[in-house]
ROKEFI-736730 format. One record per residue (C-alpha): residue number from 1; x, y, z. Coordinates in steps of 0.2 Angstrom, whole numbers. Layout:
N
{site NUM, {X, Y, Z}}
...
//
This chain:
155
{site 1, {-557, 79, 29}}
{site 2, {-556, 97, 30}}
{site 3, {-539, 97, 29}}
{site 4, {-532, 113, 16}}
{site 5, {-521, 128, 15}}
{site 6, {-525, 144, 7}}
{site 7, {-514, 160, 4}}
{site 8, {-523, 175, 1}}
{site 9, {-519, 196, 5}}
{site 10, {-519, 201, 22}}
{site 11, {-532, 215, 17}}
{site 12, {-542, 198, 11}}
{site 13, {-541, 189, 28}}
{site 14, {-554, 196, 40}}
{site 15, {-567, 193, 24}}
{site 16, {-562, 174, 25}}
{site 17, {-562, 172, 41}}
{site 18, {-580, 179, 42}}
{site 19, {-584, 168, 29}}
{site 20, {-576, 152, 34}}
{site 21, {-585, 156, 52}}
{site 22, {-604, 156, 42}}
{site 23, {-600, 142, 32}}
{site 24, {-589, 129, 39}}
{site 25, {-592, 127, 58}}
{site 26, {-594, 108, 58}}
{site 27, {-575, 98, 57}}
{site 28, {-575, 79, 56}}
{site 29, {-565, 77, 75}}
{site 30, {-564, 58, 70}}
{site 31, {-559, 59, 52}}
{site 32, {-545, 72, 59}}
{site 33, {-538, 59, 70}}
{site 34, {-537, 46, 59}}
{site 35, {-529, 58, 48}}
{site 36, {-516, 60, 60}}
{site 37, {-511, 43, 65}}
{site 38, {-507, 39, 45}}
{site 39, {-497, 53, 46}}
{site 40, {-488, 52, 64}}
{site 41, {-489, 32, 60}}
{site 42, {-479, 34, 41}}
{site 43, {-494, 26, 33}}
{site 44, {-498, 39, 24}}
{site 45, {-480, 42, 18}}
{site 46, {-480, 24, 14}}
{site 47, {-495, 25, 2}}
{site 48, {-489, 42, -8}}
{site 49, {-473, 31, -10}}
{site 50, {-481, 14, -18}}
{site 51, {-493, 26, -29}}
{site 52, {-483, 40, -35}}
{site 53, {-478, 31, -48}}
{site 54, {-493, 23, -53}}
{site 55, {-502, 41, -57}}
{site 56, {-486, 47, -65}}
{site 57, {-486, 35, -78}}
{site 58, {-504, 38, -80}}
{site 59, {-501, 56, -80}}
{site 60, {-487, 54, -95}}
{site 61, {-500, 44, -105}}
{site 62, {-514, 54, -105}}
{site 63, {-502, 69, -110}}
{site 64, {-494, 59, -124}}
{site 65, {-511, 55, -130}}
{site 66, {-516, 72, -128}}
{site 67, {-502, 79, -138}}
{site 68, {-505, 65, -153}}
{site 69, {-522, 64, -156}}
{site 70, {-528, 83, -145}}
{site 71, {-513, 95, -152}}
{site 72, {-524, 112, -149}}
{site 73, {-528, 107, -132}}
{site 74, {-518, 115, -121}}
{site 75, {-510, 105, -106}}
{site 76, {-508, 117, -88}}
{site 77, {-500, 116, -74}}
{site 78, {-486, 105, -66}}
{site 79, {-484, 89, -67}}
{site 80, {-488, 81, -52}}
{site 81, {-506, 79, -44}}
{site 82, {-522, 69, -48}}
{site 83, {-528, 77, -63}}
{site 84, {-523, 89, -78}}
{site 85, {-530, 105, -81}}
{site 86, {-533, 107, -101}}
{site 87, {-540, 122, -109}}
{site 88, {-547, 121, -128}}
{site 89, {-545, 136, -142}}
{site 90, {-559, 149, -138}}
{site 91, {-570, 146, -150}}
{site 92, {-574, 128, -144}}
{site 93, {-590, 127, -131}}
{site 94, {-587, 123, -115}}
{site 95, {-603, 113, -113}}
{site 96, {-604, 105, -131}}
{site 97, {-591, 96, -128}}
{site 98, {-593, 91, -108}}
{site 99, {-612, 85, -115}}
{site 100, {-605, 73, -130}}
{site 101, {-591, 66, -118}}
{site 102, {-605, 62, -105}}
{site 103, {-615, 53, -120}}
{site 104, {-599, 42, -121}}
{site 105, {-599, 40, -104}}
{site 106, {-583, 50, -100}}
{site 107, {-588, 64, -82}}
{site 108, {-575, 78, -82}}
{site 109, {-578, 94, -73}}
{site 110, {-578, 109, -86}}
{site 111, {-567, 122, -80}}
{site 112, {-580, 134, -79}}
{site 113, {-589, 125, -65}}
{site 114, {-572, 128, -52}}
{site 115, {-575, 148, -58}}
{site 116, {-592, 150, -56}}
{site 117, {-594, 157, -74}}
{site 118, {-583, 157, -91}}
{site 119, {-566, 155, -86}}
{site 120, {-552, 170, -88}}
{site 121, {-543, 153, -97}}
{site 122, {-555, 149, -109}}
{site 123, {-567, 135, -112}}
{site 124, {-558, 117, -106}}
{site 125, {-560, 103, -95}}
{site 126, {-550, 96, -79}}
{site 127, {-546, 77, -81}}
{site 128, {-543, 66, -66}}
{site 129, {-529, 52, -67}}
{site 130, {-536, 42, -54}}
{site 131, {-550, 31, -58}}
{site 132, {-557, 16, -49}}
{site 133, {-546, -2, -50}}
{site 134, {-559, -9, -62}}
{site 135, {-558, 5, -74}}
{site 136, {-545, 3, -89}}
{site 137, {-534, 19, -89}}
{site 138, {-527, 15, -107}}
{site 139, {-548, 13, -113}}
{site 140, {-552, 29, -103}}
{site 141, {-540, 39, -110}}
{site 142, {-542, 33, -130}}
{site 143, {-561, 37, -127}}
{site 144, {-556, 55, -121}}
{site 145, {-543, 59, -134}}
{site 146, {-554, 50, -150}}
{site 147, {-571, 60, -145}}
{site 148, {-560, 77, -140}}
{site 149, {-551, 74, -159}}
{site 150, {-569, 76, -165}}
{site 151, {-575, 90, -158}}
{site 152, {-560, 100, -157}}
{site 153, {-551, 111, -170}}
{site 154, {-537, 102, -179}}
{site 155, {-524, 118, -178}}
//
């Protein structure tokens, strides 16, 4: 939708403008609008209300199984959001263990890919709490937490 907010130093700007204006000159006009409406209308704020809750809970499951079953797996950020940012010891590879979660089934970016190379935080993974109606949460997140046990370092 286009819709984003960035802070960056001033000396930074003119580059990102520059870069924005190569790469970026096509807004959806129609996806803006109806964008707007939910928001001037109180739909939107209606439908953050009836699922906050929802992905909080999911949120608090998958970081009590995380902490159980994944204890060297490190949990970032705050807690709020769609997904959790979790970073692994660094000896554990990155790509090991995105490959055997994708055998099982299980698609999670590595945290490389949102760097472009080897994260400054280590190898690790971001987890989304939002999954399609007909997925089980409670399923997803035992299949994540039993193959990460596996493959990652007990202490």
């Amino acid at each position: 939708m286009r819709l984003a907010w960035l802070t960056v130093p001033a000396e930074m700007m003119p580059e990102l403008v520059r870069f924005r204006l190569l790469t970026d000159r096509h807004n959806p006009v129609i996806d803006q609008l109806a964008m707007a409406q939910l928001i001037g209308s109180g739909a939107l704020d209606r439908h953050l209300r009836r699922v906050r809750g929802r992905y909080r809970a999911r949120r608090e499951t998958l970081v009590r199984a995380l902490r159980t079953y994944v204890p060297t797996a490190r949990i970032l950020g705050v807690a709020a959001g769609y997904h959790i940012t979790l970073t692994f010891p660094s000896t554990v590879d990155e790509a090991a263990v995105f490959d055997r979660l994708k055998d099982r089934g299980i698609l999670l970016d590595p945290l490389s890919r949102h760097t472009g190379t080897a994260s400054a935080l280590g190898p690790g993974l971001i987890v989304a709490t939002a999954l399609r109606r007909n997925t089980s949460f409670a399923a997803a997140v035992e299949a994540l937490t039993t193959t990460l046990a596996t493959l990652l370092p007990k202490h």
